[in-house]
C-alpha positions in Angstrom: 0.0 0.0 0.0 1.3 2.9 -0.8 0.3 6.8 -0.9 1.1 10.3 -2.0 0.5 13.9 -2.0 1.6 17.4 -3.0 1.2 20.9 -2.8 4.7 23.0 -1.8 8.1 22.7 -2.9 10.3 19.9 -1.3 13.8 19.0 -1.9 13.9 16.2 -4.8 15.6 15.2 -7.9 14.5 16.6 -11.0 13.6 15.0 -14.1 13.8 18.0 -17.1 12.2 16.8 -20.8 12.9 18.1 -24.3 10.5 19.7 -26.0 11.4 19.0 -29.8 14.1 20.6 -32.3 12.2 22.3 -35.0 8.6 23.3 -35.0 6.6 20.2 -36.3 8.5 18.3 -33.1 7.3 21.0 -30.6 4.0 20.9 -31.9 3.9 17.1 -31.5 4.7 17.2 -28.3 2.3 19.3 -27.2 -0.1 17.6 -28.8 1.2 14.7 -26.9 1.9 16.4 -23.7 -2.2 17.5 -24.0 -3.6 14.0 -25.2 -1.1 11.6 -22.9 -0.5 13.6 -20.5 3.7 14.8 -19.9 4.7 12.4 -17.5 4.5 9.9 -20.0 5.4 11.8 -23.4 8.9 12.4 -23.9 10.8 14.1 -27.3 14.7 13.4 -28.1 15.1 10.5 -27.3 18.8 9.2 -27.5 21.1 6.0 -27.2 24.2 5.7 -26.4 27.3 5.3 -28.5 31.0 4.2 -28.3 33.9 4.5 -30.6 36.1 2.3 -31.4 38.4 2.8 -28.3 34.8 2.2 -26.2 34.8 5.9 -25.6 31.5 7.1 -24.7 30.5 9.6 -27.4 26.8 11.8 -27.6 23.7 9.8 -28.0 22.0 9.2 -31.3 18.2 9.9 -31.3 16.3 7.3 -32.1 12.4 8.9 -31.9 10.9 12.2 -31.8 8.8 11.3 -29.3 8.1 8.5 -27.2 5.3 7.5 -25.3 5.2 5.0 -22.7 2.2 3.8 -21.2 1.5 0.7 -19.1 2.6 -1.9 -21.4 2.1 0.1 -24.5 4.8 2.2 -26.7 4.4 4.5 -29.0 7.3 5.4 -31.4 6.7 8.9 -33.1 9.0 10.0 -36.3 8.1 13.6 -37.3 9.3 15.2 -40.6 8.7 18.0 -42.6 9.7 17.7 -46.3 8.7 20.4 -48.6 7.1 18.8 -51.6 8.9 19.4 -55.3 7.4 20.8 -58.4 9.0 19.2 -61.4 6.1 18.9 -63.6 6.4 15.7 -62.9 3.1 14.5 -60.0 4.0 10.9 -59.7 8.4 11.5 -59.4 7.4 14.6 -57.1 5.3 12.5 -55.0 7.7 9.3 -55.2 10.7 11.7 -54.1 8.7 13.1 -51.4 7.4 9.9 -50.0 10.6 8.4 -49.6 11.7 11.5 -47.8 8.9 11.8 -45.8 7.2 8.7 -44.9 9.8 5.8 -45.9 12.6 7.2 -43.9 10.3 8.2 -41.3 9.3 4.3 -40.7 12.5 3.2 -40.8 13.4 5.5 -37.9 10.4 3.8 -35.7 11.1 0.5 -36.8 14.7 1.0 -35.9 13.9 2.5 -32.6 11.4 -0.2 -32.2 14.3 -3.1 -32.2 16.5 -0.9 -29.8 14.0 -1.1 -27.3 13.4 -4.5 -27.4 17.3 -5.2 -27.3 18.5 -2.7 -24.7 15.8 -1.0 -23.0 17.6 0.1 -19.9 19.5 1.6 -22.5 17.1 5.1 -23.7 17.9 8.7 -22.3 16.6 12.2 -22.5 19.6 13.9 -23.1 21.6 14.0 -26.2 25.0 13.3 -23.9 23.4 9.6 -22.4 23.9 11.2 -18.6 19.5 11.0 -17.9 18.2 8.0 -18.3 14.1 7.1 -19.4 12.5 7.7 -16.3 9.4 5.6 -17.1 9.9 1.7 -16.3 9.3 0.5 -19.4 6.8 -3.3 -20.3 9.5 -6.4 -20.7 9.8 -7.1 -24.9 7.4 -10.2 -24.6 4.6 -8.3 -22.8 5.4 -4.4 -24.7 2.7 -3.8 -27.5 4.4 -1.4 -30.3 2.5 1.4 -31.9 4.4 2.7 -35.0 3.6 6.6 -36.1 4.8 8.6 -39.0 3.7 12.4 -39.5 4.4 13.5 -42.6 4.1 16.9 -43.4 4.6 18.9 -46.7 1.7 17.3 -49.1 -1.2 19.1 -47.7 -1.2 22.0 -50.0 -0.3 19.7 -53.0 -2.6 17.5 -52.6 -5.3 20.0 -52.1 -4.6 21.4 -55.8 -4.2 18.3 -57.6 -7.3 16.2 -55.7 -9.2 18.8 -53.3 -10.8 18.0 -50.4 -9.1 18.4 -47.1 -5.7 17.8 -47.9 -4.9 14.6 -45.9 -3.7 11.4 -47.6 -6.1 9.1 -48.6 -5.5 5.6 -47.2 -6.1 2.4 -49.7 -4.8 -1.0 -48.1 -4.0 -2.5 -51.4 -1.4 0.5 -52.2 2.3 -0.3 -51.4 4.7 2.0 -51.5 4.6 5.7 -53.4 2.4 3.5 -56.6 -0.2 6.3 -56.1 -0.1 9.7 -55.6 -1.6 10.9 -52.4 -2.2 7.4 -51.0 -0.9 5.6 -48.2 -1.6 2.2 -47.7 1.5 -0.5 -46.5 4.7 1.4 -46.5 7.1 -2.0 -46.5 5.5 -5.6 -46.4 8.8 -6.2 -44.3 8.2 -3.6 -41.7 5.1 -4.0 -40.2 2.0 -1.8 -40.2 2.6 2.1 -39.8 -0.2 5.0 -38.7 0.5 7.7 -40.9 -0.7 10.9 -39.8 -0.1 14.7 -41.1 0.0 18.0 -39.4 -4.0 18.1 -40.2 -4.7 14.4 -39.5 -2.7 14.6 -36.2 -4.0 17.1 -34.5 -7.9 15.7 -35.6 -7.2 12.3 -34.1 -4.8 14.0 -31.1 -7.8 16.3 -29.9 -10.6 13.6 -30.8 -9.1 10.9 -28.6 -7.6 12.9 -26.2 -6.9 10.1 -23.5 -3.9 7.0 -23.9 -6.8 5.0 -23.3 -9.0 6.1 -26.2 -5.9 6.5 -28.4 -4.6 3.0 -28.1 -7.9 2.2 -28.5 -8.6 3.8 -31.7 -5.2 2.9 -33.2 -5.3 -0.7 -32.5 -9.1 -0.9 -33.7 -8.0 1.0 -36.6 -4.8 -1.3 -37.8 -6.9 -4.8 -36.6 -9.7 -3.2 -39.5 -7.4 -2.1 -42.5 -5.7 -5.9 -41.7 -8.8 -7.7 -42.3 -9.1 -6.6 -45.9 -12.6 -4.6 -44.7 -11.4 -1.5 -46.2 -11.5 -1.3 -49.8 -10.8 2.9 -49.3 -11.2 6.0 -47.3 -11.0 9.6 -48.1 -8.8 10.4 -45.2 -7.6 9.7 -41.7 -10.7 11.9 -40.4 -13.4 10.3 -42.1 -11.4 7.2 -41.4 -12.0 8.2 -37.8 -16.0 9.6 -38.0 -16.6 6.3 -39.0 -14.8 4.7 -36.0 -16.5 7.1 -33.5 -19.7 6.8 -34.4 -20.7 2.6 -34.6 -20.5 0.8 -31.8 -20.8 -3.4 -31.1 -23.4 -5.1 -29.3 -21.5 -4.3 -26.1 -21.5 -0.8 -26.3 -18.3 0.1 -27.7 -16.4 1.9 -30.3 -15.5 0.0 -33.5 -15.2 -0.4 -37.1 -18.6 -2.4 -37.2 -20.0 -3.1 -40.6 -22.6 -5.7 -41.2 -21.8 -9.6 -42.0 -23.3 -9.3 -45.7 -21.0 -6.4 -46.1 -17.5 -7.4 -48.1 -16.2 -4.5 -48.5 -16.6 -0.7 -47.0 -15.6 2.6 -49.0 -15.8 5.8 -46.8 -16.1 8.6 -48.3 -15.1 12.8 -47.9 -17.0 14.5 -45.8 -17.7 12.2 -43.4 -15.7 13.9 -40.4 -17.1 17.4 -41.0 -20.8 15.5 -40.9 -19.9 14.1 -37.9 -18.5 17.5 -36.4 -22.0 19.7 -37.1 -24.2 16.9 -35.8 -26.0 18.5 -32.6 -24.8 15.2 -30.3 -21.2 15.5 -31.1 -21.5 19.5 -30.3 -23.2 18.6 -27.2 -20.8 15.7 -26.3 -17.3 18.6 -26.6 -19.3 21.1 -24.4 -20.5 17.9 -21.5 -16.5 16.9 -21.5 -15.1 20.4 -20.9 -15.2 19.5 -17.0 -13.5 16.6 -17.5 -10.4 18.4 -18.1 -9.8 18.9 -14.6 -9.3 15.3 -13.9 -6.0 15.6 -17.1 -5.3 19.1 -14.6 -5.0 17.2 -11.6 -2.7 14.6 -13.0 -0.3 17.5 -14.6 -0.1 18.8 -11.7 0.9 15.9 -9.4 3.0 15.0 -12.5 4.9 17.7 -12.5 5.5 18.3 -8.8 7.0 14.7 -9.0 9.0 15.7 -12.2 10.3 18.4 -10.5 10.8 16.8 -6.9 8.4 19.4 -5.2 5.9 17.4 -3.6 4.8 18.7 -0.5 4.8 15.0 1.4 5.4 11.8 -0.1 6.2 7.8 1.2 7.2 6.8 -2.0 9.7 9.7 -3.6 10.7 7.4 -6.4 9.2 8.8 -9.6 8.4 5.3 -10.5 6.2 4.7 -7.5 4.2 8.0 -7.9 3.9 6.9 -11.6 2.2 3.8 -11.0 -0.3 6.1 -9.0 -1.1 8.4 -11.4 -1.5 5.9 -14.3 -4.6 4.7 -12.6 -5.9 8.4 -12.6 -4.8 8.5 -16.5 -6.5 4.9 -17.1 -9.7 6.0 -17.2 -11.5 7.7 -21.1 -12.9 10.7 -21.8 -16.6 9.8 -21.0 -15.2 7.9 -17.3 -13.4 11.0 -16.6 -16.5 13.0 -17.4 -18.4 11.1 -15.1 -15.6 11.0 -12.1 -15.4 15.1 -12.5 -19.0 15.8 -12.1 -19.2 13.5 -8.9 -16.7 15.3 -7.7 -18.2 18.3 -9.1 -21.2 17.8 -7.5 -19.9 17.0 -3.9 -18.4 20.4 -4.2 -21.3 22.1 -5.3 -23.8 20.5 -2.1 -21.0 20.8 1.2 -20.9 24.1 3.1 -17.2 25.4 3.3 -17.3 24.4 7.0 -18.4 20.8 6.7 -16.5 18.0 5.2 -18.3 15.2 3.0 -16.5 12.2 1.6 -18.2 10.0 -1.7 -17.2 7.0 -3.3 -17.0 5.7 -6.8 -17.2 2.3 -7.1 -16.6 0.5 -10.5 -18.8 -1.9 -12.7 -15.8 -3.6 -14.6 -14.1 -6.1 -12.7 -10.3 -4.6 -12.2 -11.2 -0.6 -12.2 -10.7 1.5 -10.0 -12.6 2.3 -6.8 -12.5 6.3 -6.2 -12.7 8.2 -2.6 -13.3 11.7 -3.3 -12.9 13.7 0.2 -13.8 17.1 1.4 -12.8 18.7 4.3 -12.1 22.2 6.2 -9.1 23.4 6.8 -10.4 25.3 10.1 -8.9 28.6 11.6 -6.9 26.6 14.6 -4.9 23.9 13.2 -1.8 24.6 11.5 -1.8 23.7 8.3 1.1 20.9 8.3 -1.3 19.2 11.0 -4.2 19.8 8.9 -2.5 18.1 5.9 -1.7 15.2 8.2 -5.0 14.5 9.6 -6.7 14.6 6.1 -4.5 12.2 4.6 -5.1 10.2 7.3 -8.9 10.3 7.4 -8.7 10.1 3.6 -6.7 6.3 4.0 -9.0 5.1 6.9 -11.8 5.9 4.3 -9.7 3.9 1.4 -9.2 1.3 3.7 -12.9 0.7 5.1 -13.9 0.8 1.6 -11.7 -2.4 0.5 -12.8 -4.1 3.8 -16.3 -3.9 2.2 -15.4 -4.4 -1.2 -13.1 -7.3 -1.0 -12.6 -7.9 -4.8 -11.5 -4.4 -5.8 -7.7 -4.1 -5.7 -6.8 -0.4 -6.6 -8.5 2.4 -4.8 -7.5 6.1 -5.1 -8.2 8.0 -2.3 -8.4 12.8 -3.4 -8.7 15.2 -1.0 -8.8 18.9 -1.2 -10.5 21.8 1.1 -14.0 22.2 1.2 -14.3 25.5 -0.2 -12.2 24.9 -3.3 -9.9 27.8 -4.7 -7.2 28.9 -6.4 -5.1 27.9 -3.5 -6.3 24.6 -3.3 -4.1 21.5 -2.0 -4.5 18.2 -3.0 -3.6 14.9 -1.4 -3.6 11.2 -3.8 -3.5 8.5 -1.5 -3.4 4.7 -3.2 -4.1 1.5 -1.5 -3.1 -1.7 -3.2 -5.2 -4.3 -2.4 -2.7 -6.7 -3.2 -0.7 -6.0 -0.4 -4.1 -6.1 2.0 -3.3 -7.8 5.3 -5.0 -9.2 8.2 -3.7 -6.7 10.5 -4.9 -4.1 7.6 -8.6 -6.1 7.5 -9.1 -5.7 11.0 -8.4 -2.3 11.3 -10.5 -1.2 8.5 -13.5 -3.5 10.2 -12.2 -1.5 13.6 -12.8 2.0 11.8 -16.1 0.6 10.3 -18.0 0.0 13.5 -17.0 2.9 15.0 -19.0 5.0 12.0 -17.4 5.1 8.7 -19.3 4.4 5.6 -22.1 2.3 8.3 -24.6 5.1 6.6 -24.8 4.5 2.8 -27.1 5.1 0.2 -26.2 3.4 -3.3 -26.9 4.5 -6.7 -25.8 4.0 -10.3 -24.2 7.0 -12.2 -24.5 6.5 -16.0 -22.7 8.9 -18.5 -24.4 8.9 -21.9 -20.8 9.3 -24.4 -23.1 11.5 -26.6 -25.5 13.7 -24.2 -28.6 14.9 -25.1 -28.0 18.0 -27.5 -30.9 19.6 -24.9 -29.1 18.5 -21.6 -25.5 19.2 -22.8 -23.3 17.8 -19.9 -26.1 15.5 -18.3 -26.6 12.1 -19.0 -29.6 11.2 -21.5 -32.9 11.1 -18.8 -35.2 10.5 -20.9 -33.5 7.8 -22.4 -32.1 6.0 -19.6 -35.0 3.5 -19.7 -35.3 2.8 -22.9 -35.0 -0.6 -25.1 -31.4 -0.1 -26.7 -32.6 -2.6 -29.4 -34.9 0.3 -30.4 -33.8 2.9 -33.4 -31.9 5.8 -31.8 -34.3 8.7 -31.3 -31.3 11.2 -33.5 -32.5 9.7 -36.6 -29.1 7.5 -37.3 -31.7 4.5 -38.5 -29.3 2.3 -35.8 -30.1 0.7 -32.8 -29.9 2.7 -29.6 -27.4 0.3 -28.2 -25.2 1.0 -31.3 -25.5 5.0 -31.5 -26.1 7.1 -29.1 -26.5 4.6 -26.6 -22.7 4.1 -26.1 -22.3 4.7 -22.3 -20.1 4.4 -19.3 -21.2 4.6 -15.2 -20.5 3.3 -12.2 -21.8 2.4 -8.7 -21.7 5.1 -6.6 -22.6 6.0 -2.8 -22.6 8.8 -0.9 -22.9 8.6 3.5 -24.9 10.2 5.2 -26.2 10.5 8.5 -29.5 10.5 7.7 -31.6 9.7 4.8 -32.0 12.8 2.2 -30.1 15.0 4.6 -27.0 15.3 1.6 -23.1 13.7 2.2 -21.5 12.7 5.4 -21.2 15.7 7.6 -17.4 15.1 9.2 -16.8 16.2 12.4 
């Protein structure tokens, strides 16, 4: 079990990251650093080299950005290769491509094999002295995610084809055989994502979590494998399509029908799905969830930096395993966490505390404490600090005493009456390290009061809200068939549009029924 917190500077070591060499690289890491969150998105990264006499010379970058996320890895190459103007289409394009795209792949390919051979062997600093701070997954368990971003052809392209600019993407293509369209880079190599500056930012800002990314990208190659996908217009209709069918269980997916062969997706698609009223309403309802991605910056970069205000575990890789949990969860669970916490906020007076608890549906989530509680006028702060993370782990702890099965519960705390000089404390209890001495306890802090007073209910967060309700779940559709035909007019089933949903079991304590959340004294 393990826990952490921050909020003023403390002595620590400091871990500094690139931010990218020319412009394309700086903007890919902010869209990186925005999407995946800093702590896990790091540009320039080098290996070491020796000469001849096994003298240690500067590194030799291998990626433009790497990302490194539970036991995924993503290898970004970025280049920017102005295209020619010869006359001559199909030699400009084949120059430009090779430029571009094929040297691009080889990079992440490249990079790819040195992490598999000498992982402990990546740094962030061009003379080998930092290593990777991030753990990364052992070669047999490490799921590689390829990415090229091209850029250069938008402008070109828009001329000789119209349309948005981006590259078309046709499976069947190898190589530069077609102007404008991307399909398998190198039998030999493995399948590459190829993005552009327009492309990138699209699918960056669209699945703006690791978890939806990974998601999408892996969906997204497992499709174009299956021979499915005889052609699409671009990367963003490529991914309208993808975010708006879902399977029988609810989730995201290239679904077609079983008397379908193949599927040819067209231009236009992504600015469709952009102006319909449920996808407006479903960027306005996730604005809040933001401040989940805020909170986890900001941890991050106190632990970056070494300025936590208290810690037990100072190792960034410790406080790393914490925060992944946090950056686990999608868009539409983070959504749902923020307004509960949201909410809790909204209903205490700034002189009472309240505590609420999130529990999950899916078998091996995470089980959320959010805490509120007064700092008061007498304490001194350093004591306040102490008591609530203390308060906050007895909570954490009685939870997993009634909730056996759940092994990772985060425990947040802040004030009361939430500022701009708001504290927060992250406490994390692994429930694989749950003892008997810990059960007992927890029973102990349970029968003298905590959580005895519950009152269970089930949040559910519609992924596209009601264009009428923006930011609520779907009311008036909460008991409906999903088998029926979704009320927006999609001619799909509700289950399969704008039914797609995430929730959780929640409860709030209270010391009497309908009187709001546990008053603490």
């Amino acid at each position: 079990m393990s826990d952490s917190a921050i909020a003023h500077p403390n002595s620590g070591l400091a871990t500094s990251q690139a931010v990218g060499n020319t412009g394309t690289e700086r903007y890919l890491k902010q869209l990186c650093d925005r999407s995946f969150l800093s702590l896990w998105s790091y540009a320039g990264i080098y290996r070491d080299q020796f000469s001849d006499s096994h003298t240690k010379r500067n590194g030799k970058e291998i990626c433009d950005v790497l990302v490194v996320f539970d036991n995924h890895i993503v290898i970004f190459s970025d280049k920017h290769i102005k295209f020619p103007n010869t006359g001559d289409l199909h030699n400009d394009w084949r120059r430009w491509y090779k430029k571009a795209i094929e040297e691009s792949a080889k990079q992440v390919c490249g990079a790819e094999r040195w992490i598999r051979r000498f992982p402990d062997r990546l740094f962030v600093d061009r003379s080998c002295t930092k290593p990777f701070p991030i753990k990364l997954p052992s070669p047999d368990e490490a799921h590689f995610h390829r990415v090229v971003v091209a850029h250069g052809a938008a402008d070109r392209c828009r001329d000789e084809v119209g349309g948005s600019g981006s590259l078309a993407i046709e499976p069947s293509v190898t190589g530069s055989s077609k102007p404008f369209t991307v399909g398998t880079i190198n039998p030999m190599l493995g399948y590459v994502h190829i993005f552009d500056k327009y492309t990138l930012r699209i699918v960056l800002e669209s699945v703006d979590t690791i978890s939806d990314f990974i998601e999408y990208i892996s969906k997204k190659e497992k499709f174009i494998q299956s021979g499915k996908l005889l052609w699409a217009a671009g990367e963003e209709d490529l991914l309208a399509y993808y975010l708006q069918h879902f399977d029988d269980g609810g989730e995201k997916g290239f679904v077609i029908p079983q008397y379908v062969n193949y599927v040819v997706i067209q231009e236009g698609m992504w600015q469709e799905f952009c102006q319909h009223p449920r996808r407006i309403a479903q960027e306005k309802a996730n604005k809040i969830s933001y401040v989940w991605d805020e909170l986890i910056e900001d941890v991050a970069r106190h632990a970056l930096d070494g300025t936590q205000y208290y810690t037990t575990h100072p190792d960034l890789s410790d406080q790393e395993r914490i925060l992944r949990l946090l950056a686990r969860e999608n868009r539409t669970r983070r959504r749902l966490l923020c307004q509960t916490f949201a909410d809790l906020v909204k209903r205490t007076p700034a002189s009472q505390g309240a505590v609420r608890v999130v529990l999950p549906l899916t078998k091996g989530d995470s089980a959320y404490v959010f805490l509120l509680m007064p700092e008061g006028s007498v304490t001194p702060y350093d004591e306040y600090r102490r008591q609530r993370r203390e308060v906050l782990w007895a909570y954490c702890s009685v939870v997993k005493f009634l909730h056996p099965d759940i092994m990772d519960i985060v425990g947040i705390a802040t004030e009361s009456e939430v500022g701009a000089e708001g504290s927060q404390d992250i406490v994390y209890l692994d429930g694989r390290e749950w003892t008997t001495e810990d059960e007992k306890e927890a029973a102990r802090l349970h029968e003298l009061g905590l959580l005895q007073r519950r009152v269970v209910f089930k949040g559910v967060e519609f992924e596209y809200p009601d264009p009428g309700a923006a930011g609520a779940s779907i009311k008036r559709l909460k008991g409906r068939n999903r088998n029926q035909p979704c009320p927006c007019g999609s001619g799909r089933k509700f289950k399969h549009c704008c039914g797609s949903r995430t929730g959780s079991r929640l409860y709030r304590t209270e010391p009497d029924p309908g009187k709001g959340d546990m008053q603490l004294k």
